[in-house]
N, C-alpha and C positions, 0 to 999 in steps of 0.2 A: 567515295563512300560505298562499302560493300553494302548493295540491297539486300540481303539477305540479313544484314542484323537489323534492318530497320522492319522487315520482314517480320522479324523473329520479336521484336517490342512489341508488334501491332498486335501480335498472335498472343502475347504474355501477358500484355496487359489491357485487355479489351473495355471499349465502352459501359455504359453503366453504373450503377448507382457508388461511386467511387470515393475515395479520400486520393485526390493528387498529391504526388509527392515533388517531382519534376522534370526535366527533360532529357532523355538522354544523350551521355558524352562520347565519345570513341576517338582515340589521337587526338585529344585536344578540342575537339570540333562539337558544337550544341547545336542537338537536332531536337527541334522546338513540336513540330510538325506529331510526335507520339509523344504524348507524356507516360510517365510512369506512375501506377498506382496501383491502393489496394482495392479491394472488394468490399465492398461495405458490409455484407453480407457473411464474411469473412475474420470479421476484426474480432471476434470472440475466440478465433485461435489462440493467439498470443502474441506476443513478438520482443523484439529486441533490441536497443537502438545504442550505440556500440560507438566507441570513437576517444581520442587523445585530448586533452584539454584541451581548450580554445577551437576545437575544430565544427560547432555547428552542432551539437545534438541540443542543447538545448532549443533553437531555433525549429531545430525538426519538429521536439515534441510541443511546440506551438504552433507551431503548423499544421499539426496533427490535429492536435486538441480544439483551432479553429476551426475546421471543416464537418467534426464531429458535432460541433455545438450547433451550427451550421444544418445539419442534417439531421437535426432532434434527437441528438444522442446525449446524454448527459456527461461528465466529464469529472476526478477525481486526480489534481496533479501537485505534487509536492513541491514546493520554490525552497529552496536548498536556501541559495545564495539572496533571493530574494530580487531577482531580477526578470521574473517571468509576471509579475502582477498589474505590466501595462498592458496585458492581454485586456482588461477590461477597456481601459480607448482606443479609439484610432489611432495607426500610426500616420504617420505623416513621411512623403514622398523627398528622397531626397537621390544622389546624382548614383549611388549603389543597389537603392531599389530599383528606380528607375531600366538602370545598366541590365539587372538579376530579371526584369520581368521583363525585358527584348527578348536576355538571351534565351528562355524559358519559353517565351510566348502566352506570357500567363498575363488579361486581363487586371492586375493590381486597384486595389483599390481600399484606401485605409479605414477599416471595421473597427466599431469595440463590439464586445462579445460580454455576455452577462454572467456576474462575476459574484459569489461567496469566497470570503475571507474564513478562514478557519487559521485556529489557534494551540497549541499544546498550553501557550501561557496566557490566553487571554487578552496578550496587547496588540494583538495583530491580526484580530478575527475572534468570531467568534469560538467563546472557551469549549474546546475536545474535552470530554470525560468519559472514564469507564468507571465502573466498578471494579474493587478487588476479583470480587466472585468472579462476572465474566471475563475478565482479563482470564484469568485460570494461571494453574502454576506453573504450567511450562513455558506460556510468552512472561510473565513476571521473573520467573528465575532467568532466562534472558537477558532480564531487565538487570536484574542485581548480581548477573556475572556468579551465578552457582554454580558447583558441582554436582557430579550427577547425586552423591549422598545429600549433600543440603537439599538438594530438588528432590529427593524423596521423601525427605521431614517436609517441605513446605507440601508437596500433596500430600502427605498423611494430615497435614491442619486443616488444608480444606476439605479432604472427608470428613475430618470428625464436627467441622464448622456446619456442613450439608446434613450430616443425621443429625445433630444438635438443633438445628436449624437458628443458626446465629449468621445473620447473613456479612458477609466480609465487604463492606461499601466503602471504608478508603483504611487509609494505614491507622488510623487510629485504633482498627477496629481490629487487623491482622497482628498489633502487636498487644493491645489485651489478650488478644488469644492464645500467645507465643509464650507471654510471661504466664499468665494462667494455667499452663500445661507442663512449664517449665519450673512451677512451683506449687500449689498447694492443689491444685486440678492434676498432678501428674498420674492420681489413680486413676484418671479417668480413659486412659492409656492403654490400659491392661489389652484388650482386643484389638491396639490395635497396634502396638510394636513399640515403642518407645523411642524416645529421643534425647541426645545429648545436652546439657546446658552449652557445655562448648558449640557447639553448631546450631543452640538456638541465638549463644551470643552473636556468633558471626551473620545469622540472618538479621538480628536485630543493629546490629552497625550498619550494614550493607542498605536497610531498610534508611538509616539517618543521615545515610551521604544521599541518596537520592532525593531525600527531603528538603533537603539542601539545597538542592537542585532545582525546587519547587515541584519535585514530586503531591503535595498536598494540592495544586488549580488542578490536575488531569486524575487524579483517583477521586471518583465518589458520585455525587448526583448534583443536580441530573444528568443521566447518561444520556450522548450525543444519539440522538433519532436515527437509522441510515437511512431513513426513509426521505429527508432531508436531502440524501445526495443526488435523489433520484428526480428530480425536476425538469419541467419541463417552462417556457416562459411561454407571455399569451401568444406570440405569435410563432411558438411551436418550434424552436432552437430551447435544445441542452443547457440543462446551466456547468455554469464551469465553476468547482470546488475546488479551490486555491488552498495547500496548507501552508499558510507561512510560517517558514524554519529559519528564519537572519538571525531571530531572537534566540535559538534553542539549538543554536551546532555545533555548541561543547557536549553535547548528549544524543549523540548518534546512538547508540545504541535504546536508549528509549525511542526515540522517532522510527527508527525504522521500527519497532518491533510494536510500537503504536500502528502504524500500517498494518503491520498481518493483522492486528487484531481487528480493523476496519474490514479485512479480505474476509477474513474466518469467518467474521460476522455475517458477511455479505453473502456468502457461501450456506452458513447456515440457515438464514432468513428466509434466501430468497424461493421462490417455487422452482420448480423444473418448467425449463421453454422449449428444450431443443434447437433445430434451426430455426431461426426469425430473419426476418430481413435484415434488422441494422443489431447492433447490439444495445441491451439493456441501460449499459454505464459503460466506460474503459476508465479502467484507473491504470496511471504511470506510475512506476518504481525509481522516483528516481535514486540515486546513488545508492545501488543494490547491492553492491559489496558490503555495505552496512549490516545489510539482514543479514547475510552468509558468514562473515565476519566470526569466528569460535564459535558458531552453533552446533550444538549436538546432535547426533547422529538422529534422538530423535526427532528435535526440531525439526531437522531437513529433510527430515521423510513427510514430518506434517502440511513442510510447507507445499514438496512435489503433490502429495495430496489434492491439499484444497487447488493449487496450478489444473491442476488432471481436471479436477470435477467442476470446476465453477463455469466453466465452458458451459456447460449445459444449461446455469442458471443465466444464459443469458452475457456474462458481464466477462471481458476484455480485459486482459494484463499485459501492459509494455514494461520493462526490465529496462533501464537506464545504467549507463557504466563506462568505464570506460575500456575495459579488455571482454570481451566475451567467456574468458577463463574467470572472470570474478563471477559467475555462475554456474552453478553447479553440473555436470552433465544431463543425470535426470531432470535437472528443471530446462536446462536450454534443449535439448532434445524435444519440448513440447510448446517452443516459440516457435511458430511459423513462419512469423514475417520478422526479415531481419533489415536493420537500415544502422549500415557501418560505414560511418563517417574515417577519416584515415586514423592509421598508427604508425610508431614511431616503431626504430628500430635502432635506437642507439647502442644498446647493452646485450650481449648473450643471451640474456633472461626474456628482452623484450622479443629478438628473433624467433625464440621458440614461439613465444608468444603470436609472433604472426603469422607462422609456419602454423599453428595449429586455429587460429582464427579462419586462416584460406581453406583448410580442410573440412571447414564445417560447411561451405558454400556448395550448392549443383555446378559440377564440368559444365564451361562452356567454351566455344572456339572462338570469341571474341576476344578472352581477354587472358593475360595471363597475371591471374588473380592476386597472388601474393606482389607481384609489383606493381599494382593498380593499387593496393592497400597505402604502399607508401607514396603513392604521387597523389592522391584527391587532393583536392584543393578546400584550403575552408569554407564551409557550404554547400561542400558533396559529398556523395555517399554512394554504397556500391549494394544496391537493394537488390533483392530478393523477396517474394511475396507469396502465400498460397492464392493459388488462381482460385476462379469460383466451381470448379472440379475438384479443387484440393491439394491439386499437385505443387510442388515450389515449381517456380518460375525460371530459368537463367536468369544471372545474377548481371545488371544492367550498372552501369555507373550514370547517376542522375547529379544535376547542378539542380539545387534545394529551391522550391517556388520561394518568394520571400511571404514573411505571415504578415496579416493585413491589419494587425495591431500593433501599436508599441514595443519597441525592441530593446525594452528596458523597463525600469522601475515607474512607480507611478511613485511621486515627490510627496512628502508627506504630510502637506494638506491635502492633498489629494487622495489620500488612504483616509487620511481623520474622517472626509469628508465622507467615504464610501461606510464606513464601519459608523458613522455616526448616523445612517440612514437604514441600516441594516436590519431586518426581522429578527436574523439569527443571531444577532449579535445582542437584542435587547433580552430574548426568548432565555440565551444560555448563559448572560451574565450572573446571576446571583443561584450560589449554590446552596444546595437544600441539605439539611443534619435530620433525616428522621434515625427513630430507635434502630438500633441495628446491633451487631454485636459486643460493642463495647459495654454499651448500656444494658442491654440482655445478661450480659454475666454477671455487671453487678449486680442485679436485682436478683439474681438465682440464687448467688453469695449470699445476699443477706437474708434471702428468705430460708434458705439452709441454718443459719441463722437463728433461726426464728422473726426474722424483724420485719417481715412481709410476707403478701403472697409472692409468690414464683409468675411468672409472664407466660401465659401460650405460646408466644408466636409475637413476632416483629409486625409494628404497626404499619399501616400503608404506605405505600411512596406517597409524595405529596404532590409528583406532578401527574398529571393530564389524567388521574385516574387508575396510574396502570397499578397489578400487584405487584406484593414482593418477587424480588429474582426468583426462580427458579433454578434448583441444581443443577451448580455446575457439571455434576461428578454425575448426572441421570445417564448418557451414555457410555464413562467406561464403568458405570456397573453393571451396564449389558454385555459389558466382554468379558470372555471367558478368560482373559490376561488377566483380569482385574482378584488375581487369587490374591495378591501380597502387592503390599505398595510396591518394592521393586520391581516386580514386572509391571506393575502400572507403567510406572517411569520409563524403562526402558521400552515397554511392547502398546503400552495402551493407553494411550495420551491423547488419540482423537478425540473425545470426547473436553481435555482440557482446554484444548485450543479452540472447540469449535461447541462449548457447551452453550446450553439454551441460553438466551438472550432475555432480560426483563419485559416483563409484557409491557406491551405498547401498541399505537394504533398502525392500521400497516397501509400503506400510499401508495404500496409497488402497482 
């Protein structure tokens, strides 16, 4: 063994307040004696964890996600398939862990780690909701597969929904407003452009297939707290926010776009920290060709955005996938730490594929990168890391520590039993119907009418005290875009994606 690349490990990935990932390989051969890892310090860069099916990313980012909790970091990770929820027990030692913590040199020892269940439908944690309002209309048009003209009628509804002050809290409420404007409210229009029946029909379809879908558990109140994600337990380990998706992965495109809305949130909320020692939260992306998947040009600038800035608030993004190309340049350009498990190279299309994955990596003289890619073995990876200078690191091939929890599902008494004991699960089971805009228009109707008085203003939320939302639309009306819905649309959407948040109590 050349001393100079075990040299070059010691030098790359030095002692200190760390997340271990594991040990490095060169020809075949595991050198236990340097492990590989991040910087704790550091995990608010970002990162990327990259790899072929079956080949061990899932494993990683529970790996990950144990040492963070571990280290009082709090933790937000999405179970796709629904096989990452034995993170909450121990696992149990058998002739492959065993084998994986020689060759590693890694201590094992079977952990549970403390565990929220979260839900889009309610049966598998507790029920996710947002509001119409702060959803906003660019992650909703998303949602319902718009074009950029329908996504310019649906923000012209929530402007005129924000002056009106008819607050939008689930679909009941955005399609009184839809019909209303589309029929005998259509004067009310005049300032601000008008809209077709035709493309209010197609918003109003688009709105019934996702209803369908049980769009009506995740729109409305009470909206999910993020304050919730930020936990810490008594004795000072991360809680780890599981979203279980086994129920919900005919509707990839609401999940993932359910996420940004948790990010944008988080983004919005949170204060500025600068550097700190550990990060605030890390939340995992997993299957992030989802979010990229037909998103508009504006979406994708929204999302590099909030990627760019939340760094600051403190809070940590891993990108989960399977080609590093299912993420966009400007957004993988601002992951620092990457852990790419192998790829395949069957087809023309894949070659490129890997030919341009190896180009994203730092030159090194150990390894000749592109055929390191195709030989890892499952439950290695070819890491790369910002050191605590900043710099990336030479790109190390490590054999993966094993996670010290469960390497599979938890059996489903063993869920009932979790979710049956759950705070957050009692807290967000039953949803609240205060006055909002459905009921507001009626009442204005009829008072035009004559048959009442007219309403001021939407009655309070019901929970914890907070007020009503706040506009969505309060910062793109500080932009100088904001002359005509179409340049909203196209130029000035920050505000849709990342507008105020209902008041509430704040834990950060």
């Amino acid at each position: 063994m050349d001393s100079r690349f075990l040299d070059s490990v010691r030098k790359s990935f030095p002692a200190g307040p760390t997340i271990s990932l594991g040990a490095p390989v060169r020809d075949g051969e595991c050198h236990p004696e340097s492990l590989v890892s991040m910087p704790l310090a550091m995990l608010n860069r970002h990162g990327l964890i990259a790899g072929a099916t079956g080949t061990g990313k899932t494993k990683t980012l529970q790996l990950i996600a144990e040492q963070l909790s571990s280290a009082g970091v709090p933790v937000f990770l999405a179970d796709v398939k629904g096989d990452v929820s034995g993170i909450a027990v121990a696992g149990e030692s058998n002739d492959r862990i065993a084998q994986r913590a020689r060759d590693t040199g890694w201590g094992w020892k079977g952990t549970p780690f403390p565990v929220e269940f979260l839900s889009l439908s309610g049966a598998r944690g507790a029920q996710l909701r947002a509001t119409v309002s702060s959803f906003g209309p660019l992650l909703l048009a998303k949602v319902l597969d718009l074009n950029e003209t329908q996504t310019s009628v649906l923000t012209l509804v929530f402007k005129y929904c924000d002056d009106k002050q008819l607050p939008l809290l689930d679909f009941a409420d955005l399609r009184a407003v839809l019909q209303h404007l589309s029929g005998e409210g259509a004067a009310d229009l005049q300032d601000y452009g008008g809209m077709s029946k035709s493309t209010v029909g197609v918003l109003l379809r688009e709105m019934v297939e996702l209803e369908q879908q049980g769009a009506e558990a995740f729109f409305g109140e009470p909206e999910f707290d993020l304050a919730d994600l930020m936990q810490l337990e008594r004795d000072g380990s991360g809680l780890i926010n599981v979203l279980e998706l086994s129920d919900v992965q005919d509707k990839p495109a609401l999940t993932s776009t359910f996420m940004m809305w948790m990010l944008a949130r988080l983004y919005h909320e949170l204060p500025e920290v600068g550097d700190v020692e550990k990060p605030k939260l890390v939340f995992f992306f997993d299957e992030a060709h989802l979010l990229f998947k037909d998103a508009s040009k504006a979406f994708l600038d929204q999302i590099q955005q909030v990627v760019r800035l939340i760094r600051s608030k403190g809070v940590g993004v891993f990108f989960i996938t399977q080609n590093p190309r299912d993420v966009p340049e400007d957004v993988l350009g601002q992951l620092g730490h990457r852990v790419q498990h192998a790829l395949r190279a069957f087809t023309p299309d894949d070659e490129r594929a890997l030919k341009s994955a190896a180009r994203t990596f730092p030159k090194t003289e150990f390894y000749d990168i592109e055929e390191i890619l195709t030989t890892l073995g499952i439950g290695e990876a070819l890491v790369t890391v910002l050191g605590a200078n900043g710099v990336p690191t030479p790109p190390v091939a490590s054999r993966m520590i094993p996670p010290a929890s469960r390497m599979g599902p938890l059996t489903e008494a063993e869920m009932a039993q979790r979710l049956g004991a759950s705070r957050q699960v009692k807290e967000y089971a039953e949803a609240v119907d205060r006055e909002s805009a459905r009921e507001l228009l009626a009442q204005r109707l009829s008072a035009a009418a004559g048959d009442a008085p007219a309403p001021a203003e939407a009655t309070a939320p019901a929970r914890r005290g907070a007020k009503p939302p706040p506009s969505t639309f309060e910062q793109i009306l500080r932009s100088p875009m904001a002359r005509s819905v179409a340049t909203t649309v196209t130029r000035g959407l920050l505000g849709a994606l990342l507008g105020p948040a209902p008041g509430r109590r704040r834990r950060y």
